[in-house]
C-alpha positions in Angstrom: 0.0 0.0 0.0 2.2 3.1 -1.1 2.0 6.5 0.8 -0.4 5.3 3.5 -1.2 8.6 5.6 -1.0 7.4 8.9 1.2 4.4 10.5 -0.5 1.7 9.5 1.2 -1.3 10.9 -1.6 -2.2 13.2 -4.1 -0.9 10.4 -6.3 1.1 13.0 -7.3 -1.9 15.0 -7.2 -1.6 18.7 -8.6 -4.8 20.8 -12.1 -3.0 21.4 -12.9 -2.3 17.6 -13.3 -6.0 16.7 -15.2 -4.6 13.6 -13.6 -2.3 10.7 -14.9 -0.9 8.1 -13.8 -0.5 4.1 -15.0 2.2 1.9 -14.4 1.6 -2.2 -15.6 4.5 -3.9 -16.5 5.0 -7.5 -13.3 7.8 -9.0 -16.3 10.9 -9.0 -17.0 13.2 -6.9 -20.4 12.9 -5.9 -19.5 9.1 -5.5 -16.0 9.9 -3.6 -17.9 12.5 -1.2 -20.8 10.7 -0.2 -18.5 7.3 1.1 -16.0 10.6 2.7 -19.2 11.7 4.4 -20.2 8.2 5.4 -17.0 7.6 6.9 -17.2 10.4 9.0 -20.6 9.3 10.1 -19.3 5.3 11.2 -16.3 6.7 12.8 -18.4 8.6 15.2 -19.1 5.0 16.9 -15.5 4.1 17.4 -15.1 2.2 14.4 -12.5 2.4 12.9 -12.5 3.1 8.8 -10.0 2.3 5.5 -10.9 4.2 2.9 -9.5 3.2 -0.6 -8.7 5.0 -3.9 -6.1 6.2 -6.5 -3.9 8.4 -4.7 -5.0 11.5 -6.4 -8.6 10.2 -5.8 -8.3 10.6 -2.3 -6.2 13.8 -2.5 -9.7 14.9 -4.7 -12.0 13.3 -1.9 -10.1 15.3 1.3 -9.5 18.8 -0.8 -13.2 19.1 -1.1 -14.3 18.4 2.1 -16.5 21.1 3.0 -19.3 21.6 5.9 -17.5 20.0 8.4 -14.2 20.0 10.1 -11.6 18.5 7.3 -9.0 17.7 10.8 -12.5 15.2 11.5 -11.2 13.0 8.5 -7.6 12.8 10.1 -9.3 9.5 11.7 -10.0 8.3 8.8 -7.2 5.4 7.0 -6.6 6.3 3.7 -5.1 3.9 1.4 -3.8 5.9 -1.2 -2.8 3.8 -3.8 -0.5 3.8 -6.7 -2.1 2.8 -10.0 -0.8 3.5 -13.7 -1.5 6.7 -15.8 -5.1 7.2 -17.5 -6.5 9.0 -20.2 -7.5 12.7 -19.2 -9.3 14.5 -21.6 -11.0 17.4 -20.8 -15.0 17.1 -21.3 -16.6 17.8 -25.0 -19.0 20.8 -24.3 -20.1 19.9 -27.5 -21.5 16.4 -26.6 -24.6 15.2 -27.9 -25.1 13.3 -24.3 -24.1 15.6 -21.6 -22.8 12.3 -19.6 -19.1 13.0 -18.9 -17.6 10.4 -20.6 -14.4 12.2 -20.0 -14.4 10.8 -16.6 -14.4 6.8 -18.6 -10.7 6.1 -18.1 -10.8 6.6 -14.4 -13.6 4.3 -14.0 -11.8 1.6 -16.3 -8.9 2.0 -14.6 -10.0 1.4 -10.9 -9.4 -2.2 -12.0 -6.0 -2.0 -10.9 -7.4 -1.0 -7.4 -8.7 -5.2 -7.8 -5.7 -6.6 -6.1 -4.2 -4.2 -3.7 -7.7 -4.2 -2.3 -7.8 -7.9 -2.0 -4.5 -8.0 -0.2 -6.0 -5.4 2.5 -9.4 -6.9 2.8 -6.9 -10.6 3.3 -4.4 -8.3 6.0 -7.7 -7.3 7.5 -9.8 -9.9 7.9 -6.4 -11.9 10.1 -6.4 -9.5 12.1 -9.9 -8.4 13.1 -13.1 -10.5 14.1 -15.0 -9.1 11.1 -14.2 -7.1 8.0 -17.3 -5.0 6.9 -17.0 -3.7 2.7 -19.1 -0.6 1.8 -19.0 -0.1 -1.6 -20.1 1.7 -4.3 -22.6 -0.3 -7.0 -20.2 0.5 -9.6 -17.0 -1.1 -7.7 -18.0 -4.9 -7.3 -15.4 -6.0 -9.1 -13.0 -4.5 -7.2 -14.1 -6.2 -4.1 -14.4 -9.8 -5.3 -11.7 -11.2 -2.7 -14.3 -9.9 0.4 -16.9 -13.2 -1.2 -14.2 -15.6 -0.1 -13.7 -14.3 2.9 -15.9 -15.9 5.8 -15.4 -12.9 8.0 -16.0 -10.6 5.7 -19.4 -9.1 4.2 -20.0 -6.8 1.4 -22.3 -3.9 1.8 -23.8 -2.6 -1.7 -23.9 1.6 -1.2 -26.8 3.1 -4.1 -25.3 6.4 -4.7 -28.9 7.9 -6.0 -31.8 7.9 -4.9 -34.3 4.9 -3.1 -36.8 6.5 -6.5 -34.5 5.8 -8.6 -33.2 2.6 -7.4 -36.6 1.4 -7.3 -37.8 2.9 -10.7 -35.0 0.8 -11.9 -35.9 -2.7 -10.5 -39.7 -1.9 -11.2 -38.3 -1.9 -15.2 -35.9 -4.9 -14.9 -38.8 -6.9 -13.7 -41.1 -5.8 -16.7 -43.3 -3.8 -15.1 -45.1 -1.1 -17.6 -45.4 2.2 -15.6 -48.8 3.0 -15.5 -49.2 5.9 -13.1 -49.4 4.6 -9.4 -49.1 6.0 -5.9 -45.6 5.5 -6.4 -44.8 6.8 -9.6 -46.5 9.3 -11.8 -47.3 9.1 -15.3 -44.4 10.1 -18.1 -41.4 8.7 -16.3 -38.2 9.9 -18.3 -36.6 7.0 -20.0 -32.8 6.6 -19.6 -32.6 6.8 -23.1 -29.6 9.8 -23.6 -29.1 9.3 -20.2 -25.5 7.2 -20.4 -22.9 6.8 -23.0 -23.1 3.5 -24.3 -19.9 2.8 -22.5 -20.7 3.5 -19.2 -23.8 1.6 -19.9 -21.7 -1.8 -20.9 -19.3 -0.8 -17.2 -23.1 -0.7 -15.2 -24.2 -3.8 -16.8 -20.8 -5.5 -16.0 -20.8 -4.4 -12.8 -23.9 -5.5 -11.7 -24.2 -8.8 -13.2 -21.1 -10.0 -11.9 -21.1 -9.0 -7.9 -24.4 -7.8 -6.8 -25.5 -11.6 -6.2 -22.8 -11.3 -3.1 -24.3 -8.5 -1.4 -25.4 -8.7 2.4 -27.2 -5.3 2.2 -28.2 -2.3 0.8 -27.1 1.4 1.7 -28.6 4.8 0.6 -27.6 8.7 1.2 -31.2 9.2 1.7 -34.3 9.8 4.6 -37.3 7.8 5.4 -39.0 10.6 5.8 -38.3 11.7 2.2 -38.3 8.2 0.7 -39.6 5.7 3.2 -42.0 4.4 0.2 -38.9 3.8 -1.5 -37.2 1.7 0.7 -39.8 -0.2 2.0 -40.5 -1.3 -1.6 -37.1 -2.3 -2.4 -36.9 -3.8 1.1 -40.5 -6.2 -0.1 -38.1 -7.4 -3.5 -35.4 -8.7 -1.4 -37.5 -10.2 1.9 -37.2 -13.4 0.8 -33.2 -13.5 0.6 -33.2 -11.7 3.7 -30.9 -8.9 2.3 -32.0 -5.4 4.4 -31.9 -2.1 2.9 -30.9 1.0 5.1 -31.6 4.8 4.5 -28.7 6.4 6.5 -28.7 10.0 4.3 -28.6 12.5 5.1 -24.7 11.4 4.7 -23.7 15.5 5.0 -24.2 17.7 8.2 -27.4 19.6 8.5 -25.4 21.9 10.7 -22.8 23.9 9.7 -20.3 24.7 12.5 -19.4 28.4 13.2 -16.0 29.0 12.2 -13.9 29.4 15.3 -12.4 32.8 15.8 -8.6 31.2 14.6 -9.7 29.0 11.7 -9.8 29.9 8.2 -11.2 33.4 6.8 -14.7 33.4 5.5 -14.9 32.5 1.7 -15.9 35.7 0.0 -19.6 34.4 -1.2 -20.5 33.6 2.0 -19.2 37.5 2.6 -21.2 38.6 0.2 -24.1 36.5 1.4 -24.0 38.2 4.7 -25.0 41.3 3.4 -28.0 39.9 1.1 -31.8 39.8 2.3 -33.0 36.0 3.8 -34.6 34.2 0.8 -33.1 36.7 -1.7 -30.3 34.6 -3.7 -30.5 32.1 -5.9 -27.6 29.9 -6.3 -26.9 27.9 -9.5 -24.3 25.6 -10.0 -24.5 21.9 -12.1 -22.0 20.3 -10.0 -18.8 18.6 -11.0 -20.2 16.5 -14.2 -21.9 19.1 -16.4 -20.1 21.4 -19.1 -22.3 23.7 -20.3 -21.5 24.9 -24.7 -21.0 28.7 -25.3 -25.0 29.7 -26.2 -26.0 27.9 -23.6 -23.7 29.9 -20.9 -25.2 33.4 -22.6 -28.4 32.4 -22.4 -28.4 31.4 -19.0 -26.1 34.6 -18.2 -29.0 36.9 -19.7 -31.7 35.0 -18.6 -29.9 35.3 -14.9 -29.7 39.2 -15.3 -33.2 39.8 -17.3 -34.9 37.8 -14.0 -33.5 40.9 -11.7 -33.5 38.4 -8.5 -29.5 38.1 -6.6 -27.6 35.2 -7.9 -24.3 33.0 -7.2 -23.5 31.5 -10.2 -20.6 28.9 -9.8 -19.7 28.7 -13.7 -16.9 26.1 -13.8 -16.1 23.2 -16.5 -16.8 19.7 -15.7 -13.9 17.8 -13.8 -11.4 15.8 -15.8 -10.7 12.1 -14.5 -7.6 13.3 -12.6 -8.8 17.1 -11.0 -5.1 17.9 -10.6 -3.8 17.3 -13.8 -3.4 20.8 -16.6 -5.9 23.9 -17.3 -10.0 23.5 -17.9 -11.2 25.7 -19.8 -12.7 28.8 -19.1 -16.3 29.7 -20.2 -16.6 32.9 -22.1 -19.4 35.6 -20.6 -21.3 38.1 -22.7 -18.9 41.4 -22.9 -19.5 43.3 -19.7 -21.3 41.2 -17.9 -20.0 40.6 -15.1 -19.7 44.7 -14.7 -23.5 44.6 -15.5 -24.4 42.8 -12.8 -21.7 44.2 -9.9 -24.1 44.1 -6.6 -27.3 41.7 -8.3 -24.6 38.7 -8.9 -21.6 37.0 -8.4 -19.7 34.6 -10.5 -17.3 32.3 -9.6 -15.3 29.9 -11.1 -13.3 27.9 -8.3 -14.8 25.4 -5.9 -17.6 26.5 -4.2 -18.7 25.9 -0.5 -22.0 24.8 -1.4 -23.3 23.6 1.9 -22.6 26.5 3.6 -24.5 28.3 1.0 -27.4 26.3 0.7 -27.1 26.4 4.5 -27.2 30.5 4.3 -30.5 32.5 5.2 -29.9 34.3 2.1 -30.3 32.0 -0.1 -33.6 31.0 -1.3 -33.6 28.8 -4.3 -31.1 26.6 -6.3 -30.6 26.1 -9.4 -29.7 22.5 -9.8 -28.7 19.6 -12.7 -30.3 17.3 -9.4 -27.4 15.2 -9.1 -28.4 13.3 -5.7 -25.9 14.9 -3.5 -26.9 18.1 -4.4 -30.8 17.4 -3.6 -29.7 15.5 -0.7 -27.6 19.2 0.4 -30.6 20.8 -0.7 -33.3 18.9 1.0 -31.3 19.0 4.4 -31.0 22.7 4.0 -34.7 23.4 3.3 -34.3 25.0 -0.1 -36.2 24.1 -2.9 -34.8 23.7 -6.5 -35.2 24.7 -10.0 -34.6 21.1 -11.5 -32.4 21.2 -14.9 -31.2 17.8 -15.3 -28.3 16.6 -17.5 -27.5 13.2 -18.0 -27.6 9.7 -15.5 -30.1 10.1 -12.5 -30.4 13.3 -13.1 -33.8 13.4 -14.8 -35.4 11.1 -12.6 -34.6 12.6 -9.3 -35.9 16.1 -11.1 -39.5 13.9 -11.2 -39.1 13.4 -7.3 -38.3 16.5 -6.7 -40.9 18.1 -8.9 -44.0 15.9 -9.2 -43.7 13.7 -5.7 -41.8 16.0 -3.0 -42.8 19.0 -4.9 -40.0 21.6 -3.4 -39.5 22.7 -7.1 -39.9 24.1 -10.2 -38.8 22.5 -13.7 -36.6 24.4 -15.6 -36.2 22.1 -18.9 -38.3 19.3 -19.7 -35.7 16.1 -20.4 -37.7 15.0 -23.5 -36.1 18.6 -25.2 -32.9 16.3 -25.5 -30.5 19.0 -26.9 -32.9 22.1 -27.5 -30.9 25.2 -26.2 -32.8 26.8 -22.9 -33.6 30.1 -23.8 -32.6 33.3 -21.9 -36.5 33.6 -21.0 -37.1 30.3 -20.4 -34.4 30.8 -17.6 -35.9 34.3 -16.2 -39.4 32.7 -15.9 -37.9 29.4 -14.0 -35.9 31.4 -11.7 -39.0 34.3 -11.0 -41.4 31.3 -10.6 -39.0 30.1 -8.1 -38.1 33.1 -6.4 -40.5 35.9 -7.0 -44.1 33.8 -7.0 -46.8 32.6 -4.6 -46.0 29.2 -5.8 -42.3 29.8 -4.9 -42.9 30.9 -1.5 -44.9 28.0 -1.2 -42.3 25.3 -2.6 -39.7 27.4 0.1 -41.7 26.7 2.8 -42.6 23.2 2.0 -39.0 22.7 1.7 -38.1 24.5 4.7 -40.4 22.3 6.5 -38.8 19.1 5.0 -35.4 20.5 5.9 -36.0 20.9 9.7 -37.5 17.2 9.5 -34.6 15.9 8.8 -32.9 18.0 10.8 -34.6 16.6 13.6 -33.7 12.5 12.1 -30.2 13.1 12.7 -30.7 13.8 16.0 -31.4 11.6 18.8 -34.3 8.9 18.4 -35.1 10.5 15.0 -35.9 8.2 12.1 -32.3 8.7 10.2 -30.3 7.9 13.5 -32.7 5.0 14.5 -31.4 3.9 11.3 -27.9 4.6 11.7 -27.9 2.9 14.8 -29.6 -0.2 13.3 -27.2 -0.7 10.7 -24.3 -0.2 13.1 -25.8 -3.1 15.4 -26.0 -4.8 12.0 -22.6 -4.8 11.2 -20.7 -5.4 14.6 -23.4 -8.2 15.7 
């Protein structure tokens, strides 16, 4: 195991923590953050946690970290492992599907994770009474060598949502979907959803190594898709295999930043001076490149709406987030001068849950990537849906048509169409500046100090928590 961060020669087993646990996450960064988050979460009983990835992976996963104490993920034992080069193109703004197949060679090449995994999960399981696997859907391959051993047990972790999972298994089992309780009418398909590649990776993946899996873990709340689970919990009953919501996997408090720590970031600055509900924040996370007309039209559309905006305009990550330039989007002539004081742009890393987490901000404008709704939902602040590519446009249905805490602001059936400046201004006004937005905020603010509460003692998401850890050190 090269570069370990910590002394590893007991591999953070003390005679009390009979039980470790091993995180494999998927090389992307709504995969990488949400088994980082998790981490934090099982450490907090005393367990003690290996977390495994490429080297610059890792270095990807702790950089991030944002909305809680990074020193917390000192704990944490990260493997950082050596593998060879990969491809790193940058992403095709171009792209007829927006999925970020630029991100491919990563994902191919977390093969070569295969066997230094397998020699920890072989150094672990020796030494402790029982070796618990959490990994991503997309990683079974990886984790083969935890099937052979008998004190070892795989844990399956569903990085979307318990709607989308189930949507999913509702259509392998050849259900028609007629509208239900469960789901409404007009589904989106997942046609345009994948590249044909990553379609063959999911399909290999899950036909292999799923058979193997003890249970099921999801980033998500009972008490924003207990229907879910309990569904998906009725397919498997008979094998015995549990499902547990343990989400929200982020805080859903963000710590005051001690008088010695790090300055302020300068949009939560500029936050600070902003009305409560007044901003809309818009960002498409770390998968989405958006072409040239598409970036002005959402730039005038942002302006023409006259509400306050953060606009986090960045290009889509490249498989290695270290490596060379990305490009940087072009903005209508003088616009950011035009809009000094309404908005601000930026194009680094954002803190996003301190944002959401703001009294300022009121709405966000979202690709609904399921760590962002998941930020969003905890934070009480409803979304205007625009969804790219993978989950994306079914978790926009949730959000929209079931939990309703938002607004759509392009219908997935437009494929490619280019969103129009006014389409934009009308989205974000209906969000912000409407009787049906101030209703959406408050029905989201509601949900938002619900599962607030589920975090905290005897609520539904620790009851949960605390299940699954009784689970897995039984």
């Amino acid at each position: 195991m090269a570069n370990q961060q910590h002394d590893q020669s007991n591999h953070g087993i003390t005679k009390q923590a009979q039980v470790v646990v091993v995180m494999v996450p998927l090389p992307a960064q709504g995969h990488l953050n949400q088994l980082l988050q998790l981490s934090r979460l099982v450490l907090s009983y005393n367990i003690p946690v290996h977390y495994v990835g490429a080297i610059t992976h890792n270095r990807q996963a702790k950089h991030r970290v944002h909305g809680w104490d990074p020193e917390a993920a000192a704990n944490i034992h990260f493997h950082d492992i050596e593998i060879p080069p990969f491809h790193c193109p940058s992403p095709n703004p171009n792209a007829k599907i927006k999925f970020p197949s630029q991100l491919q060679p990563a994902f191919n090449a977390s093969s070569h994770l295969t066997e230094p995994v397998s020699t920890l999960l072989r150094v672990l399981s020796c030494k402790a009474r029982k070796v618990i696997v959490i990994h991503d859907s997309l990683m079974g391959s990886v984790i083969k060598e935890a099937h052979s051993l008998r004190n070892t047990e795989s844990y399956t972790f569903h990085s979307v949502s318990g709607f989308a999972v189930s949507l999913y298994i509702w259509e392998q089992k050849g259900k028609t979907m007629e509208e239900n309780e469960l789901f409404p009418r007009d589904v989106p398909s997942l046609e345009g959803c994948f590249t044909d590649e990553f379609a063959d990776f999911i399909a290999y993946q899950y036909s292999n190594f799923q058979k193997f899996s003890t249970g099921y873990v999801y980033n998500t709340c009972k008490l924003v898709e207990g229907a879910y689970i309990d569904l998906l919990e009725k397919e498997t009953i008979k094998e015995g295999i549990k499902h547990w919501a343990l989400g929200p996997f982020n805080p859903v408090t963000i710590p005051e930043r001690s008088k010695g720590s790090k300055k302020k970031h300068f949009c939560l600055e500029w936050l600070d001076k902003q009305a409560i509900n007044s901003v809309i924040y818009v960002s498409f996370g770390t998968t989405t490149t958006l072409d040239d007309e598409q970036i002005k039209e959402l730039a005038i559309g942002l302006r023409e709406s006259k509400q306050k905006f953060i606009w986090v305009l960045r290009d889509a990550d490249k498989a290695d987030v270290f490596n060379g330039e990305e490009r940087r989007a072009e903005l209508p002539k003088g616009y950011e001068d035009s809009v000094d004081g309404i908005g601000l742009v930026m194009r680094d890393w954002a803190p996003q849950l301190e944002i959401l987490a703001h009294p300022a901000t009121g709405g966000f404008m979202s690709h609904c990537g399921w760590n962002s709704c998941m930020e969003s939902i905890s934070m009480g602040v409803p979304i205007a849906a625009w969804p790219m590519h993978s989950d994306q446009p079914r978790n926009t249905v949730l959000i929209t048509k079931i939990l309703k805490i938002g607004v759509l602001v392009k219908e997935w059936v437009l494929g490619d169409e280019i969103v129009t400046s006014k389409i934009v201004e009308s989205a974000v006004n209906r969000l912000m500046a409407s009787t049906e937005g101030d209703e959406m905020r408050k029905r989201a603010a509601e949900m938002g100090e619900s599962v607030g509460r589920s975090v905290a003692e005897g609520g539904v998401s620790r009851m949960e928590m605390e299940s699954f850890i009784a689970h897995i050190t039984r």
